[in-house]
C-alpha positions in Angstrom: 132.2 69.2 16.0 134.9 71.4 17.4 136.6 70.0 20.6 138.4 72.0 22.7 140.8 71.2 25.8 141.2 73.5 28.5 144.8 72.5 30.1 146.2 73.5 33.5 149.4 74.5 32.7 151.2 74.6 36.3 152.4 77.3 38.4 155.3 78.7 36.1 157.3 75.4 35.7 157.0 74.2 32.4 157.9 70.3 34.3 154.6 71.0 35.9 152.4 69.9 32.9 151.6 66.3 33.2 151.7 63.3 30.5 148.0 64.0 29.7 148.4 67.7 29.4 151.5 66.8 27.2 149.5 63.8 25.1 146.4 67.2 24.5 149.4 69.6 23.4 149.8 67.5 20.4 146.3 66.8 19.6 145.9 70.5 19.5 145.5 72.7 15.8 145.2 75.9 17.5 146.3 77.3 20.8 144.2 80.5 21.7 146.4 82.7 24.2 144.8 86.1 26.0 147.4 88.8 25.8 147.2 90.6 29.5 149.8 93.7 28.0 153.5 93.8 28.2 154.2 93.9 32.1 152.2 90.4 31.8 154.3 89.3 28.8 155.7 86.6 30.9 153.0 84.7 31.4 153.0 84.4 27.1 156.3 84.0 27.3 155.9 81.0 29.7 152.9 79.3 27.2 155.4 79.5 24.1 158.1 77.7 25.6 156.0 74.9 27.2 154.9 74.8 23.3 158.4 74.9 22.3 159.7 72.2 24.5 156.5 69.2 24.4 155.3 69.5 20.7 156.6 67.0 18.9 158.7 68.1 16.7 157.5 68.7 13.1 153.7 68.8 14.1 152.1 72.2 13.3 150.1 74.4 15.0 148.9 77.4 14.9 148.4 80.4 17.9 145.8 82.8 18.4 146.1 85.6 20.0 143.5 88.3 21.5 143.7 91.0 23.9 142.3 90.0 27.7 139.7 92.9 28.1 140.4 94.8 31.6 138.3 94.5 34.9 137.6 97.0 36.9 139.2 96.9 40.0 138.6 99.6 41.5 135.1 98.5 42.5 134.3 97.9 45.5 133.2 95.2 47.6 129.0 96.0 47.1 130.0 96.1 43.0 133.0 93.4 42.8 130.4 90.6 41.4 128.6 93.1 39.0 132.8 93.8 37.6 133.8 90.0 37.5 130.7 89.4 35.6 130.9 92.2 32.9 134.3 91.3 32.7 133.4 87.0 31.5 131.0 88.8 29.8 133.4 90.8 27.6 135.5 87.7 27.6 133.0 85.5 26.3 132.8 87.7 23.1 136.2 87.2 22.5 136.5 83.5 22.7 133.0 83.4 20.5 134.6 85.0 17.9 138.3 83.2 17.8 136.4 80.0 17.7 134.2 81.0 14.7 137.0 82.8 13.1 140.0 80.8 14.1 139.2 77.3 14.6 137.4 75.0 11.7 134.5 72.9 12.6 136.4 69.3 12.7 139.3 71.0 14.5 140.9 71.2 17.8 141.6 74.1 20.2 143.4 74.9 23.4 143.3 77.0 26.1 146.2 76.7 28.0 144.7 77.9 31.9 147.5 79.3 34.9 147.6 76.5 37.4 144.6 74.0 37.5 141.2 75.2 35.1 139.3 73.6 38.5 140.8 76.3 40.8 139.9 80.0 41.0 140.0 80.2 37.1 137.0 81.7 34.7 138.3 79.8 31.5 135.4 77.0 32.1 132.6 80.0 33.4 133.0 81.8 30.1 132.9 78.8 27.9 129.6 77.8 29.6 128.7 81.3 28.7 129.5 80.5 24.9 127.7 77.4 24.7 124.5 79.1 26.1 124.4 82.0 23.5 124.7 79.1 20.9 126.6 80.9 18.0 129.4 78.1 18.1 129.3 74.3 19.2 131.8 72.5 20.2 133.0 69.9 23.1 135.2 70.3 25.5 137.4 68.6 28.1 139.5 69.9 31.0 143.2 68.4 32.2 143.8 69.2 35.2 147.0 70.8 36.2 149.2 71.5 39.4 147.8 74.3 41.0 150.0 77.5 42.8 148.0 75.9 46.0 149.9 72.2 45.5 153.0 73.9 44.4 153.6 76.0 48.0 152.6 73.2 49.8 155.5 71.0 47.8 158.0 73.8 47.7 157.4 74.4 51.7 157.9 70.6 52.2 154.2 70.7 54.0 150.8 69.0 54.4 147.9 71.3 53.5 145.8 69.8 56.4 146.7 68.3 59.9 145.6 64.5 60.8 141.5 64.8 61.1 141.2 68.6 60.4 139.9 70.3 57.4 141.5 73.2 55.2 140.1 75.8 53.2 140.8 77.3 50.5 139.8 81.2 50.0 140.5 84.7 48.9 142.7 87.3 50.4 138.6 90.1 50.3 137.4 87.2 52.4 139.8 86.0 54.9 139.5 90.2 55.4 136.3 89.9 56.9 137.4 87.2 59.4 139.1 84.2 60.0 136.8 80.9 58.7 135.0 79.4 61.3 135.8 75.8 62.0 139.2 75.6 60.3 143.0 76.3 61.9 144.2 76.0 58.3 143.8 78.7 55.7 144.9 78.8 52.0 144.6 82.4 50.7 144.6 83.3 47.1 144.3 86.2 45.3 144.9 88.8 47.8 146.3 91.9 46.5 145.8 93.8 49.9 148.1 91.6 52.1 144.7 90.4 54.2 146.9 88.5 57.0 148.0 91.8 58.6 144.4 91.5 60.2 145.6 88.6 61.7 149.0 89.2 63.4 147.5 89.1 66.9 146.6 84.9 66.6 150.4 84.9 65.2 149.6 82.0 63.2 152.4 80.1 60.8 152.5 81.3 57.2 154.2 79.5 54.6 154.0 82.1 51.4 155.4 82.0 47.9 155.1 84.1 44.9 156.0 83.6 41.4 156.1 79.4 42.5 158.0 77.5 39.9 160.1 80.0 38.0 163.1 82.0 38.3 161.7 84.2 40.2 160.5 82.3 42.8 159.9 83.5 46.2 159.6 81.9 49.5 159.1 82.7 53.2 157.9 81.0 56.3 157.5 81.4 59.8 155.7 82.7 62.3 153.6 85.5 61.1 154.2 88.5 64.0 158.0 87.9 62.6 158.2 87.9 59.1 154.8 89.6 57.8 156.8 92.9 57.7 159.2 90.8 55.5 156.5 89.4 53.3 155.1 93.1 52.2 158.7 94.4 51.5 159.3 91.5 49.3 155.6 91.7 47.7 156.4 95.6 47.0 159.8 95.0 45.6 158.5 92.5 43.5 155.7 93.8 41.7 157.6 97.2 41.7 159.9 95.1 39.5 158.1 93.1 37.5 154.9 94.8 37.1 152.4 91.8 37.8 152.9 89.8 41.2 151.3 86.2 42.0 151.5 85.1 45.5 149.7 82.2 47.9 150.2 81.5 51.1 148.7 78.7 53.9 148.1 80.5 57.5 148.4 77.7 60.0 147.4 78.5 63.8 147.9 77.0 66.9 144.9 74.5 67.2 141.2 75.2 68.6 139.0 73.3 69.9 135.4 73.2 68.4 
């Protein structure tokens, strides 16, 4: 049967990977990578030198490559579930037909997933989705990597949580609609509109990074009523730059009292 690892790659350092992710690399016959169009052509960039530098050397492989279909993002918050589906939809296609194509039936494939597969990632949604239109067996095991989340936390010298309190993780379209009940301490991904500008008037902390773990790393911390103004001339200049922008940051208010 085919077997196929999905492995967290890290936040953009290729150091990040761990021995296991290391010990899969070399187990691996093909490596199937999603081409996101040239202003992403770092993040390919980034999966060919971690290839480069923890393959042994002499052991072949080979890479496939596909085109990551679009999503719609310009749909709105009453059709954002309906986009994100068609869009694992379209992706499930396309990693159906690398596997039948590309990878022989007593082979082994990679994905190599952003981060941690675990943490805001489809990679493990759409290969459910494979198994259940049952064109293509195969097995599959995750490695976990380190995630942009553990990454800020490291690079801002931090805890994630304070002694007895919870955290929670979430996205910049929810933490838009309110601050979570029952939690002081607030992980935000994936927020493309800058959601903590609704929440200048608690003045909380915010430790924010973007591009964690490479050259272009980006950090900045402090209260929020000070440097959010900072944060979106940063952001702007960035993705003006580079064309793609990934940021995280951890809001951290003054306590409250349940």
């Amino acid at each position: 049967m085919r077997k196929i690892y999905v492995i967290g790659i890290g936040a953009g350092d290729p150091d990040h990977l761990t021995i296991q992710a290391v010990k899969a690399l070399n187990k691996t016959d093909v490596f199937f990578l999603l081409d996101k169009g040239a202003e992403k052509s770092d993040l390919i960039r980034l999966r060919h030198t971690i290839l480069q530098e923890h393959i042994e050397h002499g052991r072949g492989y080979r890479l496939v490559e596909a085109r990551d279909p679009d999503r719609d993002r310009g749909a709105g918050s009453s059709g954002y579930a309906t986009a994100v589906e068609n869009w694992r939809r379209a992706r499930a296609g396309i990693y159906e037909r690398m596997l039948l194509e590309d990878l022989g039936e007593d082979e082994c494939g990679a994905f190599l997933v952003w981060g941690d597969p675990a943490l805001y990632d489809s990679t493990l949604a759409v290969l459910e989705e494979v198994l259940e239109r049952g064109a293509v067996t195969f097995d599959h095991e995750v490695i976990p990597g380190i995630s942009s989340v553990s990454a800020l936390a490291a690079r801002h010298r931090t805890g994630l949580n304070r002694v007895g309190r919870p955290v929670q993780i979430t996205t910049g379209r929810r933490l838009a609609e309110g601050w979570p009940d029952g939690v002081d301490d607030v992980v935000v991904m994936l927020d493309a509109q800058q959601a903590f500008r609704h929440h200048t008037a608690e003045d909380p902390v915010i430790h924010w990074g973007a591009y964690l773990g490479t050259e272009d790393e980006i950090l900045v911390s402090g209260r929020l009523s000070e440097v959010a103004g900072r944060i979106e001339e940063l952001r702007a200049e960035a993705r003006a730059r580079k064309g793609w922008i990934m940021d995280t940051y951890l809001l951290r208010r003054d306590r409250h009292e349940d």
